[in-house]
N, C-alpha and C positions, 0 to 999 in steps of 0.2 A: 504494500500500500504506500510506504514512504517510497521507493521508487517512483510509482505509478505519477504521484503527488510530486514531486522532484522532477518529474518528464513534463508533468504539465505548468509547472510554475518556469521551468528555461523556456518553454514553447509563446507562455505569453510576453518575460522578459524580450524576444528575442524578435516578435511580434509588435510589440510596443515601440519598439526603436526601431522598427522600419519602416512604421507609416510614417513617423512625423519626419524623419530624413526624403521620402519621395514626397512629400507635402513640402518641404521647405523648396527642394529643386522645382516643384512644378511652380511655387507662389513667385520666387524670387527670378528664372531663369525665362526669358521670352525666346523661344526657337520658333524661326518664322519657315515656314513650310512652303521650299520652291522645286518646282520641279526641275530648272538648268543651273540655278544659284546654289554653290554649296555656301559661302558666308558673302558678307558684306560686313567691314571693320572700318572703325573711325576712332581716331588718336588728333586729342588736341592739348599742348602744354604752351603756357607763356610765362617766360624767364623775366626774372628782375629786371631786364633793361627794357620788355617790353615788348620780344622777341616770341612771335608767338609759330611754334613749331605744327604742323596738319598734314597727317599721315592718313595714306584710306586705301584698301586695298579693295579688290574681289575677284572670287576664285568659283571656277565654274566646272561643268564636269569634263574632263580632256578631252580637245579639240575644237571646243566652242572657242568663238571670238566672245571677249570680254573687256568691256572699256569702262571704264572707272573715272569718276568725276567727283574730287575732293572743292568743297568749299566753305571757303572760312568766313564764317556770317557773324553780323553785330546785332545786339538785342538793341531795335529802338522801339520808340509810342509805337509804329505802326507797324512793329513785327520784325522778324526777320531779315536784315538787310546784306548781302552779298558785297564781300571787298574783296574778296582775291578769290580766284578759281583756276584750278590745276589739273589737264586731264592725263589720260594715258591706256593705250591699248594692247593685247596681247591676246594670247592662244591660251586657253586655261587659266589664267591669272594676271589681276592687271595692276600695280601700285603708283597711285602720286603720292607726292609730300612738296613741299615747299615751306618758305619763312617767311613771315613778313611781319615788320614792326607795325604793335597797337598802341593804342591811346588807355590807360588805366580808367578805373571808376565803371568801366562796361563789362555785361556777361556777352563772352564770344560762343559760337559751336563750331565746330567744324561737319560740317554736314556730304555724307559719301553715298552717292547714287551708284550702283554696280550694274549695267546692261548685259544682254547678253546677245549675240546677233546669231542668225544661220545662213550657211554658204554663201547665199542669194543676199545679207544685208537686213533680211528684213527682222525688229526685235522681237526676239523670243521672251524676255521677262525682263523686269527691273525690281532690285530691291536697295535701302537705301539703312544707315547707321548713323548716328550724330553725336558727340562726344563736346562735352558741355563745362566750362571755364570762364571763375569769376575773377577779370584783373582791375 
């Protein structure tokens, strides 16, 4: 009986710490569902002098053409506004970055659109990631 009682008290310890571990990753973790896009990443940092760093890649499944459009946006009254934009194309994976000095007292993003084209040109999907920075 203490066995029996011992199999079932590990059964639910072991149970108990597994929902709430798939509950955290589903609450916290947003995976977007594409069918030629495997990621779309966006990396924004601004350095003490002002120097604001905008990294964005995207990676497609092998052989698609993929072009990737990194932009590095200002928070005004009227939303979102677009200061520098960096592109670039590839075969399965496409990355820009660039630098460019801000102004402090503003939130920037760097906001990264991933395309993805067939043979012919014409676009198969778009997904996009935005990485968010207050200088």
């Amino acid at each position: 009986m203490k066995r029996f009682l011992s199999l079932i008290l590990i059964a639910m310890v072991i149970f108990s710490m597994a929902v709430p571990a798939s509950a955290a990753v589903a609450d916290n973790m947003v995976q977007p569902r594409w069918s030629y896009l495997n990621s779309v990443t966006a990396y924004l940092n601004i350095n003490f002098l002002g120097i604001a760093t905008c990294e964005g890649t995207a990676t497609a499944r092998v052989g698609e053409t993929v072009e990737v459009t990194v932009r590095l946006q200002q928070l005004k009254d009227t939303g979102w506004a677009t200061i520098k934009t960096w592109t670039s194309t590839g075969t399965g994976t496409a990355a820009a970055s660039g630098n460019y000095a801000v102004y402090s007292g503003y939130t920037y993003r760097t906001s990264v659109t991933g395309y993805v084209y067939d043979s012919d040109g014409n676009l198969l999907e778009t997904g996009t990631a935005t990485d968010t920075f207050e200088y």
